[in-house]
C-alpha atoms as an extended CHARMM CRD file, in Angstrom:
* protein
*
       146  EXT
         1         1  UNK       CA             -5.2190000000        4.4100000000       13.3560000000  PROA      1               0.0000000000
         2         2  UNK       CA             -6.4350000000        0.8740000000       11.8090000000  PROA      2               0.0000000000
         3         3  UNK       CA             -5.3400000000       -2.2660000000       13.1100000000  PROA      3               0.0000000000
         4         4  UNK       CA             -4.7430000000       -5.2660000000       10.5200000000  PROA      4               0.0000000000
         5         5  UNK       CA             -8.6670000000       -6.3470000000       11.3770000000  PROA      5               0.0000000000
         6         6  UNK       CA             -9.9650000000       -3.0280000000       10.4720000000  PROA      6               0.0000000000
         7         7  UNK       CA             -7.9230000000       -2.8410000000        6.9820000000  PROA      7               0.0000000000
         8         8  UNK       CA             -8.7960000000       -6.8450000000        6.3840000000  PROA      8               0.0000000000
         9         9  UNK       CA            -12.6040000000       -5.5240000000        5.9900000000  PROA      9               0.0000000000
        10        10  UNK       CA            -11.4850000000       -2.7490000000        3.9220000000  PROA      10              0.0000000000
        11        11  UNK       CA             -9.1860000000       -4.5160000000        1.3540000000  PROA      11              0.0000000000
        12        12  UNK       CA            -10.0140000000       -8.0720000000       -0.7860000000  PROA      12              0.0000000000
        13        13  UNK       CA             -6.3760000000       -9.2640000000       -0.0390000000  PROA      13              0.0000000000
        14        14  UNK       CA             -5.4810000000      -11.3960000000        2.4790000000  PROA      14              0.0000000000
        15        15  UNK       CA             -2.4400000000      -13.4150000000        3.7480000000  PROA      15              0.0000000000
        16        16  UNK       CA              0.1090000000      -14.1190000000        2.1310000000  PROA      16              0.0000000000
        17        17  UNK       CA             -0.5020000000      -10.8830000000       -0.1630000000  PROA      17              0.0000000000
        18        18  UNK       CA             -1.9870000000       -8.2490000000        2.1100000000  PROA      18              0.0000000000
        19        19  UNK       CA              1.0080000000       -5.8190000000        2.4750000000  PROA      19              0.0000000000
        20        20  UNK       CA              0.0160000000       -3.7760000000        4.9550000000  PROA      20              0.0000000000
        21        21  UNK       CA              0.2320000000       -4.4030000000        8.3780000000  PROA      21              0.0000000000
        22        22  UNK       CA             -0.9230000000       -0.9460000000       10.0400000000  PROA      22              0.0000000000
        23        23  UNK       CA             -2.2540000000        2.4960000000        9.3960000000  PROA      23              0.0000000000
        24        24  UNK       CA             -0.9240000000        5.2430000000       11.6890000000  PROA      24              0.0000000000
        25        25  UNK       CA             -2.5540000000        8.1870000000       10.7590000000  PROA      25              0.0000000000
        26        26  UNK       CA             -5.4710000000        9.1950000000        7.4750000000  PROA      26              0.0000000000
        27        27  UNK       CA             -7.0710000000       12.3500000000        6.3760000000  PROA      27              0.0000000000
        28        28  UNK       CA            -10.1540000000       10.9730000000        4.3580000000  PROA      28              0.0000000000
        29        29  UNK       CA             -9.1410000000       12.8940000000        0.9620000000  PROA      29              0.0000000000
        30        30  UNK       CA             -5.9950000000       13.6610000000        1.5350000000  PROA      30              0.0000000000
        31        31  UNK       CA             -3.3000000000       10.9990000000        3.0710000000  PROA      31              0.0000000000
        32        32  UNK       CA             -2.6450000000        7.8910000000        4.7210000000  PROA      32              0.0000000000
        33        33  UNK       CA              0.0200000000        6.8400000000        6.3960000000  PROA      33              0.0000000000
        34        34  UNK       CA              0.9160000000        2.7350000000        7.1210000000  PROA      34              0.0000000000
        35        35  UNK       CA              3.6860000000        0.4850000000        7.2580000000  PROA      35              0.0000000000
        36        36  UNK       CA              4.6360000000       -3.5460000000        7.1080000000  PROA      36              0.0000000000
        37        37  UNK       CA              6.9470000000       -5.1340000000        8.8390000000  PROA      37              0.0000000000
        38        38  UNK       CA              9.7320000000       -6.7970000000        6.7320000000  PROA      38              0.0000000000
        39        39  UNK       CA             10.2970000000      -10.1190000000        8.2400000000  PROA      39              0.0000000000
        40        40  UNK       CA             12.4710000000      -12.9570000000        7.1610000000  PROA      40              0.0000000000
        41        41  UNK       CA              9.7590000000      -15.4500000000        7.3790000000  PROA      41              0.0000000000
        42        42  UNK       CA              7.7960000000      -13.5140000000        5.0680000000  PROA      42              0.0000000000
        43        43  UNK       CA              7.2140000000      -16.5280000000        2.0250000000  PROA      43              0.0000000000
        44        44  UNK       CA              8.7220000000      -14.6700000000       -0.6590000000  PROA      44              0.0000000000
        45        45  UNK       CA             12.4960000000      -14.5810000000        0.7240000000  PROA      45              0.0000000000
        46        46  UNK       CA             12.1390000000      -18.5200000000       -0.1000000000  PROA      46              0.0000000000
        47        47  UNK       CA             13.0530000000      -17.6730000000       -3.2930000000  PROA      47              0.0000000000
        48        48  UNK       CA             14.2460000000      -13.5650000000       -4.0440000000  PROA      48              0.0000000000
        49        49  UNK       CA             17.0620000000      -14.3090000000       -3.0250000000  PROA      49              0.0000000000
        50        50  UNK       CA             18.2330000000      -17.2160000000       -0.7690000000  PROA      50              0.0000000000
        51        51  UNK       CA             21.7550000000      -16.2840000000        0.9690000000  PROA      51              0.0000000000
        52        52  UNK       CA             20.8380000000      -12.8830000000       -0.1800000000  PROA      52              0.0000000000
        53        53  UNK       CA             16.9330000000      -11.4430000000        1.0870000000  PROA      53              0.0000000000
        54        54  UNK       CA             15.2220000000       -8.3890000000       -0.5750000000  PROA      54              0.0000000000
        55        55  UNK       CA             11.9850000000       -7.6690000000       -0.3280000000  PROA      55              0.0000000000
        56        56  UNK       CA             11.1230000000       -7.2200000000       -4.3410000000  PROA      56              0.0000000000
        57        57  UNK       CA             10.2820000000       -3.7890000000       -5.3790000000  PROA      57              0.0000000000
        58        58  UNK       CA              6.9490000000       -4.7040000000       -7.2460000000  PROA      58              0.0000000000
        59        59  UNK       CA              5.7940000000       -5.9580000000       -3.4150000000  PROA      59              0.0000000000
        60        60  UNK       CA              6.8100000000       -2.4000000000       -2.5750000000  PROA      60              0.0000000000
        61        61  UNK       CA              4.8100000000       -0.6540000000       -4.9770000000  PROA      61              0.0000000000
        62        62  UNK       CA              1.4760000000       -3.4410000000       -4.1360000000  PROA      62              0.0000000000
        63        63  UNK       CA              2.1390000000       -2.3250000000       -0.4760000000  PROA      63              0.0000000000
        64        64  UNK       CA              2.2340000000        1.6020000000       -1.8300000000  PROA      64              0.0000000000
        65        65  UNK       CA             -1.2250000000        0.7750000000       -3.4880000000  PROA      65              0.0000000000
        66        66  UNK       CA             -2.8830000000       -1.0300000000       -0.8470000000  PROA      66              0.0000000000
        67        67  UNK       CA             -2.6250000000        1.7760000000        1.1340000000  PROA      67              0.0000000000
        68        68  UNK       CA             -4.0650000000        3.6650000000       -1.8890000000  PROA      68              0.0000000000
        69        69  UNK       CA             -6.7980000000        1.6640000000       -1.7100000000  PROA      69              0.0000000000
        70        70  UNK       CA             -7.3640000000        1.9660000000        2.4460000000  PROA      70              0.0000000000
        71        71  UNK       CA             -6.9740000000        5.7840000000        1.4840000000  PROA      71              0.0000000000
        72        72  UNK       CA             -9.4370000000        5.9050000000       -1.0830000000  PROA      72              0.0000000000
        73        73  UNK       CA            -12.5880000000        3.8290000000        0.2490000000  PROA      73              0.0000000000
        74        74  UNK       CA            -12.3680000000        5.2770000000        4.1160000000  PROA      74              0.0000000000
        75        75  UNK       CA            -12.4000000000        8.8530000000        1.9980000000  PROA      75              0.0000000000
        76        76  UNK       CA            -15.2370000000        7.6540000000       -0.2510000000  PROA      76              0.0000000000
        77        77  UNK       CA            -17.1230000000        4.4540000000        0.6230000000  PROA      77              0.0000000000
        78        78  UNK       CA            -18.9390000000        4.1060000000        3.8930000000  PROA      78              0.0000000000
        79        79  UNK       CA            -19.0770000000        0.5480000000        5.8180000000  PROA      79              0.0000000000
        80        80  UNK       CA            -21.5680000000       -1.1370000000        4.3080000000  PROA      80              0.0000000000
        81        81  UNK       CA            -20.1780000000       -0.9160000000        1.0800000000  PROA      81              0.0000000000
        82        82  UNK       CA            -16.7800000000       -2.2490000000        1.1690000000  PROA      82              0.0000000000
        83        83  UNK       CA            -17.7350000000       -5.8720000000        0.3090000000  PROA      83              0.0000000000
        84        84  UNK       CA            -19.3310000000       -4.6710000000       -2.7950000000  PROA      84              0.0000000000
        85        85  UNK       CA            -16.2050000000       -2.2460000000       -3.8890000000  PROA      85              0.0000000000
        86        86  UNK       CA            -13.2030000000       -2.7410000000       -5.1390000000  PROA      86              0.0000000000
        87        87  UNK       CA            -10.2140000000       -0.7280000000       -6.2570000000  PROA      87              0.0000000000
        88        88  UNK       CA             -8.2710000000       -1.6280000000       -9.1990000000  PROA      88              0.0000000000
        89        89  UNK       CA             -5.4560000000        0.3780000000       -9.8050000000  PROA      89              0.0000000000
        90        90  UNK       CA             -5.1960000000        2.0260000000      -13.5680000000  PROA      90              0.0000000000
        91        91  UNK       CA             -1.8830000000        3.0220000000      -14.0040000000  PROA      91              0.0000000000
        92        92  UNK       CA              1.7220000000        2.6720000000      -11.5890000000  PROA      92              0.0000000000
        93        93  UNK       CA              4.0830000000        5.6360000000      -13.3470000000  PROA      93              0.0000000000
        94        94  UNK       CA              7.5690000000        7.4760000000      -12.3200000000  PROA      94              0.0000000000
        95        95  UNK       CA              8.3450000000        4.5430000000      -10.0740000000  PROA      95              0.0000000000
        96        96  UNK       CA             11.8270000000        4.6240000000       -8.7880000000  PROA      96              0.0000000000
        97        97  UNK       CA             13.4490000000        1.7590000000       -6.3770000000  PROA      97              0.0000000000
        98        98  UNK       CA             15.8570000000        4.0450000000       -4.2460000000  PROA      98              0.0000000000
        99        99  UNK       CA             17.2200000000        1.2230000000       -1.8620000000  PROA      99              0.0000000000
       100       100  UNK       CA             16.7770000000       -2.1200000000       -1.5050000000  PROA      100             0.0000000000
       101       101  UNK       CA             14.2740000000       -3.1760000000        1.3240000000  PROA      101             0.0000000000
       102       102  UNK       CA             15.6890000000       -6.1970000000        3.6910000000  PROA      102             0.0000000000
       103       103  UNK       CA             13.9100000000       -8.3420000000        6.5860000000  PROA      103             0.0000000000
       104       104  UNK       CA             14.0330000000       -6.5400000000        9.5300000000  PROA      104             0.0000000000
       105       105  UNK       CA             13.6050000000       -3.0310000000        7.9480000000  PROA      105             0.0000000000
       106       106  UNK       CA             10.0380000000       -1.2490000000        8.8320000000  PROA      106             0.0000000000
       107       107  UNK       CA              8.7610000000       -0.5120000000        5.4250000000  PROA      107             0.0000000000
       108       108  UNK       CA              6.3580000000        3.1300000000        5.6740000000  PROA      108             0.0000000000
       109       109  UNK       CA              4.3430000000        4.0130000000        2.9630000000  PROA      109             0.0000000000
       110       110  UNK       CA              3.3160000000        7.3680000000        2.6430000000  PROA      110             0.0000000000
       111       111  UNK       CA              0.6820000000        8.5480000000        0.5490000000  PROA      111             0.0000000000
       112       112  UNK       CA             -1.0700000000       12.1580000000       -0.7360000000  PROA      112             0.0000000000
       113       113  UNK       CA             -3.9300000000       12.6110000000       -3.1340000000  PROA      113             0.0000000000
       114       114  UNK       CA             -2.5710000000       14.5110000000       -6.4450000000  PROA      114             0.0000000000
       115       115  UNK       CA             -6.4560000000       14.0720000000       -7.5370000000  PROA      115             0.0000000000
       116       116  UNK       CA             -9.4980000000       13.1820000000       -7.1060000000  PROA      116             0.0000000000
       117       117  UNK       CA            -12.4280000000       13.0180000000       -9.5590000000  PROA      117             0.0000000000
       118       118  UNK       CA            -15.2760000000       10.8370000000       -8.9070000000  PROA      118             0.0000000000
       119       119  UNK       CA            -13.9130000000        7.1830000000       -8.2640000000  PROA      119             0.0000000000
       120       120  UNK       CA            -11.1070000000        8.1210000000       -9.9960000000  PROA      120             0.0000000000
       121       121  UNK       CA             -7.9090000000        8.5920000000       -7.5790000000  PROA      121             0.0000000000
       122       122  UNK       CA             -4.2850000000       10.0560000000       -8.8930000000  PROA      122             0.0000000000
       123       123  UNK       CA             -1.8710000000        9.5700000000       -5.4630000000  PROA      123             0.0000000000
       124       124  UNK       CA              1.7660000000       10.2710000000       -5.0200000000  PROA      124             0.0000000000
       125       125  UNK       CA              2.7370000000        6.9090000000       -3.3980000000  PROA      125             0.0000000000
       126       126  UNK       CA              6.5410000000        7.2980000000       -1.4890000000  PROA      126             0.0000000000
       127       127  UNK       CA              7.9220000000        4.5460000000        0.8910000000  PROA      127             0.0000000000
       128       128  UNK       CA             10.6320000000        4.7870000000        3.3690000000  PROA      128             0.0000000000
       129       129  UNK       CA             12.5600000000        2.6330000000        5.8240000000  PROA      129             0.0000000000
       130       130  UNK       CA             14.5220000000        5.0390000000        8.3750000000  PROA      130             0.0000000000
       131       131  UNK       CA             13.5360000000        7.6850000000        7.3530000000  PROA      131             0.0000000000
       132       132  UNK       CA             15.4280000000        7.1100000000        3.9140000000  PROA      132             0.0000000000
       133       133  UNK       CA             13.3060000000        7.5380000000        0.2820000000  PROA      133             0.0000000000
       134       134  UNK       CA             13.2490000000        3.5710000000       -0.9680000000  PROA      134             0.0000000000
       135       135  UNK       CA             10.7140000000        4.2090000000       -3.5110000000  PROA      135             0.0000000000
       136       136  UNK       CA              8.4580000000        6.2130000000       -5.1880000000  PROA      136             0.0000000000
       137       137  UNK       CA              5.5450000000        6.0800000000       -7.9800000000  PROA      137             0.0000000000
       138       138  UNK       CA              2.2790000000        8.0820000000       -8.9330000000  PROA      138             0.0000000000
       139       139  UNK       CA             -0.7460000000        5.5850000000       -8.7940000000  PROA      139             0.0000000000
       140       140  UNK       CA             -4.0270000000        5.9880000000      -10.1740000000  PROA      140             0.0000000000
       141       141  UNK       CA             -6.6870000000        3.7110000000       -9.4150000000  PROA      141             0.0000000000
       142       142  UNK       CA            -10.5480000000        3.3800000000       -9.5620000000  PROA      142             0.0000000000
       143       143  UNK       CA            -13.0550000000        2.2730000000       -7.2330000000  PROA      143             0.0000000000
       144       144  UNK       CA            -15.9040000000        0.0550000000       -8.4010000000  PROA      144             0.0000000000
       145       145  UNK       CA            -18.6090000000       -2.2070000000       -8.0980000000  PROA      145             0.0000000000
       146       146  UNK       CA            -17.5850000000       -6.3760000000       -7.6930000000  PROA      146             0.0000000000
């Protein structure tokens, strides 16, 4: 499990666009599981859509690669490394928006390697709140140097 410390010195982002808030369970070259925690004071409800909240779908996906990302240099960098990596992510393809995501809801993102070759990572990103399929995409992304 990583806390939102331990993934803040794994990933660039930080508030208001880190997405992820924990990581329940990884297998280094395999999966990663993690969630956020849709809340109504999150910034972008100011304005998609007042009277009317969703969480927008391309957050959704972000969140889906962030994870990626958490996934990919715990499986491939060690430590000392991750402030000279980072992961840019190559391609986002069959993504589907299910259900829409609302403040309140627990957003998981589940994630499993398709492959791996190199510093080149192909994932099959899926994200769920309840239990219910909200979205899914196949990511590829590459690790490399700042």
């Amino acid at each position: 499990m990583l806390d939102i410390n331990e993934i803040s010195k794994i990933l660039p982002h930080k508030y208001p666009f880190l997405l992820i808030d924990r990581v329940e369970s990884i297998t280094n070259g395999e999966s990663i599981e993690g969630y956020k925690n849709i809340s109504i004071s999150d910034q972008v409800f100011q304005g998609h859509f007042p009277g009317h909240p969703i969480y927008p779908g391309v957050l959704i996906i972000e969140g889906m690669a962030q994870a990626g990302g958490v996934l990919a240099f715990k499986s491939s960098a060690n430590e000392d490394e991750f402030d000279n990596k980072v992961v840019y992510f190559m391609s986002i393809d069959k993504a589907k928006f299910r259900s829409p995501v609302f403040p309140g809801d627990k957003l998981v993102y589940k994630l499993n390697v398709i492959k791996h070759k190199g510093n080149i990572w192909v994932l099959d990103g899926k994200a769920y709140v309840d239990d219910k399929l909200v979205c899914e995409a196949e990511l590829k992304a590459m690790i490399v140097d700042k």
